[in-house]
Every structure is written in structure tokens, then in C-alpha cells.
C-alpha positions as CSV (number, residue, x, y, z in Angstrom):
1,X,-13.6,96.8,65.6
2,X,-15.0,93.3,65.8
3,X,-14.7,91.3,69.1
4,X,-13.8,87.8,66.7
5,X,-12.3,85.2,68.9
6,X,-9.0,83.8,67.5
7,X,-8.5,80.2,67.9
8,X,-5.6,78.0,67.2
9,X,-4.4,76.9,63.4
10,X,-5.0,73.6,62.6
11,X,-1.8,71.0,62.1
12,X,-1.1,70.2,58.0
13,X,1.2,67.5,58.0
14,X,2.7,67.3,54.1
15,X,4.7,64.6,54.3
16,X,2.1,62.7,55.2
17,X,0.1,63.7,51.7
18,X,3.1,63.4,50.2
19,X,3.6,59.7,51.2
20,X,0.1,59.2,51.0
21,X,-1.0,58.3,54.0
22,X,-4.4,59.4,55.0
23,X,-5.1,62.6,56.9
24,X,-6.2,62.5,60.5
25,X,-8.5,64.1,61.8
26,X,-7.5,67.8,63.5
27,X,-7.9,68.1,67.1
28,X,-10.9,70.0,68.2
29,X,-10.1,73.3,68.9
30,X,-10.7,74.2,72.7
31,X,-10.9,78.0,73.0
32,X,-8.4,79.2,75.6
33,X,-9.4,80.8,78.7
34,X,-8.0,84.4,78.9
35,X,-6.0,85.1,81.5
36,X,-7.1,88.2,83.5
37,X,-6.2,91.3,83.2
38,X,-5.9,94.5,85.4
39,X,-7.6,97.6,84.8
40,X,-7.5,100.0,81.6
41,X,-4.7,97.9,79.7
42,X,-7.0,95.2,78.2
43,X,-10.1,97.6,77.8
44,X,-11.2,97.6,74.6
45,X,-9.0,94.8,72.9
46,X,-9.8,91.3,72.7
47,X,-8.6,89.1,75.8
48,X,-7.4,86.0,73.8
49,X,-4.2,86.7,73.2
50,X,-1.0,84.5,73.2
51,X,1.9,85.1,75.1
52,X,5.4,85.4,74.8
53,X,6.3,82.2,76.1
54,X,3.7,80.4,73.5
55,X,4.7,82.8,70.8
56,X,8.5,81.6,71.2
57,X,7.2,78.0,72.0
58,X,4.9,78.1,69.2
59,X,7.7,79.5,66.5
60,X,10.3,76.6,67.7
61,X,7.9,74.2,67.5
62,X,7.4,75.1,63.7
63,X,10.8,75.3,63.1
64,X,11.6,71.9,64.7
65,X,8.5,70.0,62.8
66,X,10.2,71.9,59.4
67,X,13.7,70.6,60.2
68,X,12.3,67.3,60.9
69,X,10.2,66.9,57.5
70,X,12.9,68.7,56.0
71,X,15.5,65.9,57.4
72,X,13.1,63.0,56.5
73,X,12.4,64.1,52.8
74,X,16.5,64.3,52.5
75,X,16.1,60.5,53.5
76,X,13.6,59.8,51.5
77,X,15.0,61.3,48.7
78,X,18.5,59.4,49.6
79,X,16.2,56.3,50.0
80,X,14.6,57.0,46.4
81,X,17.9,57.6,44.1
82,X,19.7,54.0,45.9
83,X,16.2,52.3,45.1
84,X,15.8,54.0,41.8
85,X,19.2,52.8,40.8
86,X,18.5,49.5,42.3
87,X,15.6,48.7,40.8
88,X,16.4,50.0,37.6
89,X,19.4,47.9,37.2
90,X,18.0,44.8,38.0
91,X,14.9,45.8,35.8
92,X,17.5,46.5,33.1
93,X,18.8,42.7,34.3
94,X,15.7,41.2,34.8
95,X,14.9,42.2,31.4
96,X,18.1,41.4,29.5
97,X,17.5,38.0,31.0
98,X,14.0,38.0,29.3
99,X,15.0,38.8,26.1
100,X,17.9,36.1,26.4
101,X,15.6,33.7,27.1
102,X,12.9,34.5,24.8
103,X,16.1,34.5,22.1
104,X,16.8,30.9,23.2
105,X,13.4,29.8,23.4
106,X,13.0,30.9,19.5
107,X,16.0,28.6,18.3
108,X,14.8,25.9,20.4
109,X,11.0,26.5,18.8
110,X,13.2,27.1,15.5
111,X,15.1,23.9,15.6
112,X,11.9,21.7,16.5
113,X,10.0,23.4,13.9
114,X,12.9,22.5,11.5
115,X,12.6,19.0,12.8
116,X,9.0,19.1,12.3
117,X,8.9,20.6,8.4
118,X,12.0,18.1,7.6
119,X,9.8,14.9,8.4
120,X,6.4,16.6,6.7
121,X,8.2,16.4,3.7
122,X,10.1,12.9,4.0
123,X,6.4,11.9,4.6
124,X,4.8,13.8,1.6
125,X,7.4,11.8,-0.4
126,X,6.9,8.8,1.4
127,X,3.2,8.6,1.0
128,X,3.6,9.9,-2.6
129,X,6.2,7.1,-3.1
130,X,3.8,4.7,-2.0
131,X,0.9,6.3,-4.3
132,X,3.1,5.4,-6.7
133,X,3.7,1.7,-5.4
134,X,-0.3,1.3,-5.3
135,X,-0.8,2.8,-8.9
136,X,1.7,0.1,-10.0
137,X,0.0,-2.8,-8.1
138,X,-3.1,-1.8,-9.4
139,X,-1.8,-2.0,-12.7
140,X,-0.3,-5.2,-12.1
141,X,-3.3,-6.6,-11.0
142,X,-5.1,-5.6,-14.1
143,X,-2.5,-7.1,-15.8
144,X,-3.1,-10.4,-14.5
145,X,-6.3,-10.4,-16.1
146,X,-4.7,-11.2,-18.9
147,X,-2.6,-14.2,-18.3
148,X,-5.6,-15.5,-16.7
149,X,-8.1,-14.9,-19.8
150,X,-5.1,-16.9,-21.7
151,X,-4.9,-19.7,-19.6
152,X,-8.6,-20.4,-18.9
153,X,-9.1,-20.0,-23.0
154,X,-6.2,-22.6,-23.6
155,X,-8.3,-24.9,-21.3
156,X,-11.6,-24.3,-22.5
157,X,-10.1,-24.6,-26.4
158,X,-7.7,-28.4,-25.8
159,X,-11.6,-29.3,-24.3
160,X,-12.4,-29.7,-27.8
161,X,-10.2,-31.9,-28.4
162,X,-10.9,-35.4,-30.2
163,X,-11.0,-38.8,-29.5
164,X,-8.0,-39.9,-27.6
165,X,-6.1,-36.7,-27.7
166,X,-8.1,-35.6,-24.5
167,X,-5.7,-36.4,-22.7
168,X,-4.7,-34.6,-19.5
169,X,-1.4,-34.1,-20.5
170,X,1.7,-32.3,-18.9
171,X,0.4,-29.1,-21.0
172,X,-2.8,-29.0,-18.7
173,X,-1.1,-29.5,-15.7
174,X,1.0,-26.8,-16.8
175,X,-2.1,-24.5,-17.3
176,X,-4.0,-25.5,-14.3
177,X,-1.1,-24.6,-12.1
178,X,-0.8,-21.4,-14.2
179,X,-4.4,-20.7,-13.3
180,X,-4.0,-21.9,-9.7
181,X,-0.4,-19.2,-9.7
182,X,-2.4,-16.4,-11.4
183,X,-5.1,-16.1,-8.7
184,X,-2.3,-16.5,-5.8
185,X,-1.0,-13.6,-7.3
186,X,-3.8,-11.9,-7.4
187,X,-4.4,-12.4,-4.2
188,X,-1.8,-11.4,-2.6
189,X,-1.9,-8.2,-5.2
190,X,-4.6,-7.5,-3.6
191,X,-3.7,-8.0,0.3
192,X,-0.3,-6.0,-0.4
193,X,-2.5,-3.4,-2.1
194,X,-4.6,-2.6,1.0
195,X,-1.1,-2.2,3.7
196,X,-0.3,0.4,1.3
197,X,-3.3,1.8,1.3
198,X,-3.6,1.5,5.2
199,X,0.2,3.0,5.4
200,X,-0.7,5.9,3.2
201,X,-3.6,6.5,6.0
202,X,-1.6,6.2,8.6
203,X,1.0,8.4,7.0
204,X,-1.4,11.4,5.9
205,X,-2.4,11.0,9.7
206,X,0.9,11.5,10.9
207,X,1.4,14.3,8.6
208,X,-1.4,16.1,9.6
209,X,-0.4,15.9,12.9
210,X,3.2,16.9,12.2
211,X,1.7,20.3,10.6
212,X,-0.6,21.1,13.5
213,X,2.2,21.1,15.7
214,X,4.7,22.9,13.4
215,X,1.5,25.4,12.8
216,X,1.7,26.0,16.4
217,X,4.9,26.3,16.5
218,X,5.1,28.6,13.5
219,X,2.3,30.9,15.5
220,X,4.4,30.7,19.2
221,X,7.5,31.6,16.9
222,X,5.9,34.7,15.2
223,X,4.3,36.1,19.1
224,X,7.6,35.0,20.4
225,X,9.8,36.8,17.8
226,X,7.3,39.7,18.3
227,X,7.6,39.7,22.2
228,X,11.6,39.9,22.1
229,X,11.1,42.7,19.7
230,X,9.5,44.9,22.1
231,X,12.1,47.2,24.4
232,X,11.0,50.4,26.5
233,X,11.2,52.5,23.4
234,X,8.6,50.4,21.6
235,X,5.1,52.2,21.4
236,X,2.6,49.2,20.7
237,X,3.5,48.2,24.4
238,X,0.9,48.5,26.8
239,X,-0.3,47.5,30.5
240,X,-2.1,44.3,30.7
241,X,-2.8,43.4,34.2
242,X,-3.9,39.9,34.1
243,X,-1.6,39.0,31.5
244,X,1.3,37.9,34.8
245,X,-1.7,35.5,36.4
246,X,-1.3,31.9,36.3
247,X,-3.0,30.6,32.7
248,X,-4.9,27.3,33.3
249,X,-4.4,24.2,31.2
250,X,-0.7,24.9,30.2
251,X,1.8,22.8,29.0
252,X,4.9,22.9,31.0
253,X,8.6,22.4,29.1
254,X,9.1,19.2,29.2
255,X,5.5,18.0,28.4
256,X,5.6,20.2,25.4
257,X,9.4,19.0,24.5
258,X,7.7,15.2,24.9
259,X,4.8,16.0,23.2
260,X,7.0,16.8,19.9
261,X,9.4,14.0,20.5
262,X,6.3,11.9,20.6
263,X,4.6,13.2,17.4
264,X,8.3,13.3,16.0
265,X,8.7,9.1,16.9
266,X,5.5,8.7,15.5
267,X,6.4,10.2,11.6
268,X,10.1,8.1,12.0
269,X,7.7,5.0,12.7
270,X,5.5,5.3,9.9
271,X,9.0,6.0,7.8
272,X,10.5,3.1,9.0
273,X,7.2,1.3,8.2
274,X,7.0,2.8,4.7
275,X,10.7,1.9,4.2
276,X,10.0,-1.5,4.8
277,X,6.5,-2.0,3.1
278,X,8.5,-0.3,-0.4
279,X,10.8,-2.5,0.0
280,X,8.7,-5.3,0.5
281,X,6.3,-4.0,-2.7
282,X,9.2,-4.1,-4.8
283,X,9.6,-7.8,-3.6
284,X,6.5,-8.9,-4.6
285,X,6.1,-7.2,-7.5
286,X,9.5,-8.8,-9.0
287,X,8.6,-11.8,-7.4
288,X,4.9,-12.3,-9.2
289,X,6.6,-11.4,-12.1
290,X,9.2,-14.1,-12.3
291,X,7.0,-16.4,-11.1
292,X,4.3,-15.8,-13.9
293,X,7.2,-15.5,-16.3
294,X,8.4,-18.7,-15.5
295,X,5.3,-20.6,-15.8
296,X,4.4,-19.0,-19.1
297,X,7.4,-20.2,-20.5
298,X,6.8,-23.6,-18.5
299,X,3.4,-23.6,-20.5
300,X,5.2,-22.7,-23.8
301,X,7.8,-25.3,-23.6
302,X,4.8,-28.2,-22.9
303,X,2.8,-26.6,-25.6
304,X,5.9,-26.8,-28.1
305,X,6.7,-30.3,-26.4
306,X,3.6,-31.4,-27.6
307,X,3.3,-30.1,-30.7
308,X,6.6,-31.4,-31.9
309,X,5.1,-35.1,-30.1
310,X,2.0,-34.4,-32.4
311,X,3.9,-33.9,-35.1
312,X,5.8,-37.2,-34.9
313,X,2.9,-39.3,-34.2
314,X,1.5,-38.1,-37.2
315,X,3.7,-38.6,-39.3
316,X,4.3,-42.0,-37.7
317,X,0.6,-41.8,-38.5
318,X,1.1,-40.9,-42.1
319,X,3.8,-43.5,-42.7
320,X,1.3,-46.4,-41.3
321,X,-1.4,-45.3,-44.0
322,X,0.5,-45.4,-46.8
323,X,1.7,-49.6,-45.9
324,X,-1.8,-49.7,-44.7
325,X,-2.6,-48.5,-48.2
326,X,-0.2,-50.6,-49.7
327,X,-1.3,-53.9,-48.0
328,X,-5.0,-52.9,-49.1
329,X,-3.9,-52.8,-53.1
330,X,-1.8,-56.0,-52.2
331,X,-4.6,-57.9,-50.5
332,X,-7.2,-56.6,-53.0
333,X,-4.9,-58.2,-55.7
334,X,-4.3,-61.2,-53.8
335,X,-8.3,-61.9,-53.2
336,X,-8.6,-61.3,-57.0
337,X,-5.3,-63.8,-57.4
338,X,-7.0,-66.2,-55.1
339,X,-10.8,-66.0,-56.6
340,X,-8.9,-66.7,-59.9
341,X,-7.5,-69.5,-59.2
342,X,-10.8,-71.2,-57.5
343,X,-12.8,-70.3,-60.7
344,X,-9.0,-72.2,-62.2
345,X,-10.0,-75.2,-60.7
346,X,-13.9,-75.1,-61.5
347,X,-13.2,-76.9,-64.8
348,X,-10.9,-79.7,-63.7
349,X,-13.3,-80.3,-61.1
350,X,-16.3,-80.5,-63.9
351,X,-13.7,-83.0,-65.7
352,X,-13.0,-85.0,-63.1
353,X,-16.6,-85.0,-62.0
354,X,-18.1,-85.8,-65.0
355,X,-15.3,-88.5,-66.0
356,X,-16.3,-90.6,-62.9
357,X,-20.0,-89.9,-63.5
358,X,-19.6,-91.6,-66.8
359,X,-17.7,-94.0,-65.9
360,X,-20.3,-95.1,-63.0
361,X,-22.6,-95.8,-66.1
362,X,-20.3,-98.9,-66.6
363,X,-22.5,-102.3,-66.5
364,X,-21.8,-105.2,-64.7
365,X,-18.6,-106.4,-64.3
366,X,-16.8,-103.4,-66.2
367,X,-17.6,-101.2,-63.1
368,X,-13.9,-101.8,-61.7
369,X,-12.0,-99.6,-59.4
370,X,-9.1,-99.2,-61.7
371,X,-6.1,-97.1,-62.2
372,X,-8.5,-94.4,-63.9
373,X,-11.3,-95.0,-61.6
374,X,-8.9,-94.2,-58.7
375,X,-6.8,-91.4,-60.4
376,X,-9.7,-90.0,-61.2
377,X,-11.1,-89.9,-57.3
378,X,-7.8,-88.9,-56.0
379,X,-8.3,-85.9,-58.9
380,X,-11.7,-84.8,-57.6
381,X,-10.3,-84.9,-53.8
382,X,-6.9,-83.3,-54.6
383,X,-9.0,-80.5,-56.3
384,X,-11.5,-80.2,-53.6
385,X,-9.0,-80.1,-51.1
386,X,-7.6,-77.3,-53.3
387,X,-10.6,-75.7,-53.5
388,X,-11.2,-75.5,-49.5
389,X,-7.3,-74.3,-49.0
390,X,-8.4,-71.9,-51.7
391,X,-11.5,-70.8,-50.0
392,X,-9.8,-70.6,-46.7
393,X,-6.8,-68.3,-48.1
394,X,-9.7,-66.1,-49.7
395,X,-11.4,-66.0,-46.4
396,X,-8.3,-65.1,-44.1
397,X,-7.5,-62.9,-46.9
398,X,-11.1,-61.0,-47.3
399,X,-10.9,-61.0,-43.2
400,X,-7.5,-59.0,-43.6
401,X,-8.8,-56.6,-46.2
402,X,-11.3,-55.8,-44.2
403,X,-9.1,-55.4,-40.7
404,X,-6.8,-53.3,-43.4
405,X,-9.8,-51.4,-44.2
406,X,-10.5,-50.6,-40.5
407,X,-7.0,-49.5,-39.7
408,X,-7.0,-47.2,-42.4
409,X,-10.4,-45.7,-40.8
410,X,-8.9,-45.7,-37.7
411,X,-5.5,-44.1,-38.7
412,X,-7.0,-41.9,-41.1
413,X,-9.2,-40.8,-38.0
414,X,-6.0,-40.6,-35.6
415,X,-4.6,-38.1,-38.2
416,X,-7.7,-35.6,-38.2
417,X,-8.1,-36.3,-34.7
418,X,-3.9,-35.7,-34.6
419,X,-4.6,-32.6,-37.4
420,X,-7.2,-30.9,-35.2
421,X,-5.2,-30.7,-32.0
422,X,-2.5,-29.2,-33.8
423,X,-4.5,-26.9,-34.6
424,X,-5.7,-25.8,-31.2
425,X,-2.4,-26.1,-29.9
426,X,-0.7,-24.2,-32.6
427,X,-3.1,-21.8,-34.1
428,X,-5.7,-21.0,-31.0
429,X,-3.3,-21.6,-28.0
430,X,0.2,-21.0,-28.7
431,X,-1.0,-17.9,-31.4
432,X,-3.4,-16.4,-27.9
433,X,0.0,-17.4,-25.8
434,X,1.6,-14.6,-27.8
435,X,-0.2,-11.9,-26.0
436,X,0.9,-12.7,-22.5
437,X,2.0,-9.4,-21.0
438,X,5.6,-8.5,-20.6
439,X,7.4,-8.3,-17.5
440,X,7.4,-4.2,-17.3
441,X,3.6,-4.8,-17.6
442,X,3.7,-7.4,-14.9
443,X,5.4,-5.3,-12.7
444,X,2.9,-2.5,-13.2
445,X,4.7,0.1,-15.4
């Protein structure tokens, strides 16, 4: 047999690997010293052996380190099943309160989102209400054109005009504050067409902002919806270790509650702003409309004022030239009466004349003044004087025919002149007035 020499076991303690706690180092070994022996008993054998005492000792100790791991697993086990139940319960809490929350955290995401799609679409049909509203001022401003092509062809047509009928008359102070109303309303056609156009901006901005949010919203409901889905059965579950840590730049509750409140009061303003721009459309509209209305038929009314004045003057006119026409004939025959009656007297006058010539002839003594001699000379005067009244009558009378004559030129040229600006007014400006838009047109439908 071999002489190996035994040497002590080394301590395992399991518990220890059990808990996990790093194994120590064993104690060096340090061979025992054999006791001696006497004589033949240990001849042969090997001399380290253990004695009773340290086989008894060594036994008891085993049986004391077994009790005592044995003692402290039953602790540890107790330990385990109270901590087990413990943390599963509040696990089971903890996570009950989770899914509670993530619950509540979907309506409130729900409601806001609701919020959010209700005032996209009062804004869709706000900005496509005022779409609308700028379709119709456009075409109210392109009906204007119209009017205004009316008016400024009613001025440049009475410009032709005759003689004294240019006239600025009430009818082109009628048109020229037509014209002057025309391009106020076109102005301010214009002016109210680009707030609506600056509110339809403003609106589509809002809206766009309105659907980013609810798109975020719509994405943090679907993950949320998702999370609260999840339970300790699910199988798309899975360990993310980072997921726990602290995500920078995040919103906390109520910066993103204000953040929707504030997009929110932003769509009500541009509503309440839309509201009241409609409104105010609408205003202008139906007032540029009665306005214009009411100075067309302010122009009409002059225009038919002063056709019905044109009319009376000539026939006034027309009345005139037919005395005028009558004096003429009646002064003609009176100059013909008159020259008559001086070519009456030629022949008295030769008499006379030619009686006193023969008489002068008389010699001597028989050239008397007598009765004859002085009836005779009163003859010749009387029918000179005649002659010159005569004369006289013919020349006032001529001098009348002709101032007769003139007047009928004159009146005869009132009545063309009178005649002509009927026409304008009646057949190029009142017959053009006809095409003035309507008031549906006005307004822009």
C-alpha cells in the first residue's frame, strides 16, 4: 500500500452560491503533525490519522453548519413567499394603476383630439365660406366695370353736344358723382378683397396647425391605446432597458394641456375674426349695391328730367317758328303793301311836280302865289312827307323781316341743336343706361 498523506477537506459553503455571493478563498491546508506512537501498533500504517475526539468534533460540526443552512434557507424561503406575495400584489397594483391611467390619459387625448377635429372643420368651412365671399367680391368688382363704362360713355357722348345745350347740367353732376361712387366702390372692393384673402391665410395657417397637433395626438392615441393593451399574457412584450430613463426635451402635462388650449384659442380667434369679416362682407356688398342702385336711378331720373325739359323747350321752340313764320309772310306782305303804296304816290307827285313846273313858266305879273300855286306846294310836301313816312315804315319793316329772318335761323338752329341732344340723351345714353347691371350682379352672384 501507498504511504499518501491525507489532508483535511476543504469547506463548500452552498448557501453562499446559492445567494450568490462570491466564494472565498479555502484555507491553506497545514498537514497535521502525527502524534507518536509506541512500538509495533502504528508499524506499517500511515501516522496521520484523526482521532476520536476530532472524528466526534468533526461530525458535530457538520451537523451544526447543516442545521444552520438548513434553518437559514427555511428563512429565506419564509422571507421569499411574504416578498413574492408582496411584490406581486403591489405589481398587480402598481400595474392596475397604469392601465387606469393610461385609460384616462386616452379620453383626455380623446376629448382634445375631438376638440381639435371639431374646429378643423369649423375652419375648413369658414375659410371655404370666405372663398366664397372673395369669389363674390371679385365678381362684384368686375361688375363695376360696367356701370363705370356706362357712365364715362354718357359723359364722353352729352360732350357732343351743341351750342348752348353744353350745359353742365344736374344730369352731369349726376354722372360725375356716379363716376366718383363707382371707383369708391371699387376701392374699397378691392381693400375688403385682400382681409379676406389675408383671413383665409391666416385661417389655412391655423388649420394646419390644428391638424399637426391632432396628428400627434392621433399617433400618442394609437401607442397609447396599444400600451394599455399589453398585460403579462401579451407576447409582443419585451425588455427595454433604457426605455424607464429620463427622455430629454419633453413636454410636461400642463405645457402640453396649454399648448392645445393655445393652438385651440388661436382657431376660436380666427373664427371670431371670420365671423366678423362675413358679416362685414355681406355689409359692403349690400351696401355698394344700394348705393350704385340708387345713383343709377338718380342718373335716370335727371336723364328723364331733362328729356321731358328738352321736349318742352322744343316744342316751345316749335310754336315760336311757326309765329316767327307767320310774322315773316305778314311782314313780307306788309313790305310789298308798303312799296305799293310809294310807287301809289309816284304819280301824284309827277302831277303835282309838273303842275307847279308849268305854272313857274307864268310871265310877269301872272307868276302869283295863289290858291293853286299854294295847294299845289302843300300837295307836293304832303306827298313827300308821305313818301318819307312811307320809306321809313318800309325801312323798320325790311329791318324786322330781316330780325324775323334771324330768329327763325336761330330757332330753327335751337331745335336741331334741341333735336340732337335728344338724341344723345334718349337714344345713346338712356338706351346704354339700360344695360346697368342688376343688383344680384352687383352683389357678386
Amino acid at each position: 500500500m501507498c504511504s499518501d498523506v491525507l489532508v483535511s477537506r476543504p469547506h463548500y459553503d452552498s448557501r453562499a452560491v446559492a445567494q450568490g455571493v462570491p466564494e472565498k478563498d479555502p484555507p491553506v491546508a497545514v498537514p497535521e503533525v502525527p502524534q507518536p506512537s509506541s512500538g509495533s501498533a502504528t508499524a506499517g500504517y500511515r501516522s496521520a490519522k484523526y482521532i476520536p475526539t476530532e472524528w466526534f468534533s468533526s461530525y458535530q460540526t457538520l451537523l451544526q453548519q447543516a442545521s444552520t443552512s438548513c434553518h437559514a434557507a427555511t428563512n429565506i424561503q419564509r422571507e421569499s413567499r411574504t416578498l413574492n406575495q408582496d411584490t406581486e400584489g403591489a405589481t398587480f397594483k402598481i400595474q392596475a394603476e397604469g392601465t387606469r391611467l393610461l385609460g384616462e390619459r386616452l379620453q383626455e387625448i380623446h376629448y382634445w383630439k375631438s376638440e381639435l377635429q371639431r374646429h378643423i372643420e369649423l375652419l375648413l368651412s369658414d375659410t371655404e365660406s370666405l372663398v366664397a365671399l372673395k369669389t363674390r367680391l371679385e365678381k362684384a368688382l368686375d361688375a363695376t366695370e360696367i356701370p363705370y363704362a356706362i357712365a364715362t360713355d354718357n359723359l364722353n357722348c352729352r360732350a357732343r353736344r351743341l351750342g348752348p345745350d353744353l350745359v353742365r347740367d344736374t344730369v352731369e353732376e349726376e354722372l360725375l358723382k356716379e363716376v366718383d361712387l363707382i371707383r369708391s366702390v371699387q376701392a374699397l372692393l378691392k381693400r375688403t378683397t385682400a382681409q379676406v384673402v389675408s383671413q383665409i391665410k391666416s385661417n389655412r395657417e391655423a388649420k394646419q396647425t390644428l391638424e399637426m397637433d391632432w396628428s400627434d395626438k392621433y399617433q400618442a392615441y394609437y401607442f397609447d391605446d396599444h400600451s394599455g393593451r399589453h398585460s403579462n399574457m401579451s407576447s409582443d412584450t419585451q425588455h427595454h432597458p433604457s426605455s424607464a430613463a429620463m427622455q430629454e426635451q419633453v413636454s410636461s402635462h400642463p405645457s402640453w394641456t396649454k399648448f392645445t388650449q393655445d393652438n385651440l384659442s388661436k382657431a376660436m380667434q380666427e373664427e371670431e375674426a371670420t365671423n366678423s369679416l362675413r358679416v362685414l362682407v355681406e355689409q359692403v356688398l349690400q351696401d355698394t349695391t344700394e348705393d350704385l342702385r340708387i345713383q343709377c336711378s338718380s342718373v335716370d331720373r335727371a336723364f328723364s328730367q331733362r328729356c321731358v325739359e328738352l321736349n318742352e323747350a322744343k316744342t316751345w321752340l316749335n310754336m315760336q317758328l311757326t309765329q316767327i313764320l307767320e310774322q315773316i309772310g305778314a311782314q313780307e306782305k306788309n313790305i310789298v303793301a308798303l312799296q305799293q303804296a310809294i310807287h301809289n304816290k309816284e304819280a301824284p307827285l309827277r302831277v303835282a311836280e309838273s303842275r307847279l313846273y308849268l305854272r313857274s313858266l307864268r310871265p310877269n305879273m301872272e307868276l302869283c302865289r295863289d290858291e293853286p300855286q299854294l295847294s299845289l306846294e302843300g300837295e307836293v310836301k304832303q306827298i313827300d312827307g308821305t313818301l318819307a313816312s312811307l320809306n321809313r315804315e318800309l325801312s323798320k319793316a325790311r329791318e324786322s323781316l330781316s330780325h324775323l329772318e334771324e330768329s327763325r335761323m336761330a330757332v330753327e338752329k335751337d331745335i336741331n341743336c334741341k333735336t340732337h341732344s335728344l338724341f344723345i340723351e334718349r337714344e345713346k345714353c338712356m338706351t346704354h343706361r339700360k344695360r346697368y347691371p342688376t343688383s344680384s350682379a352687383l352683389s357678386g352672384y
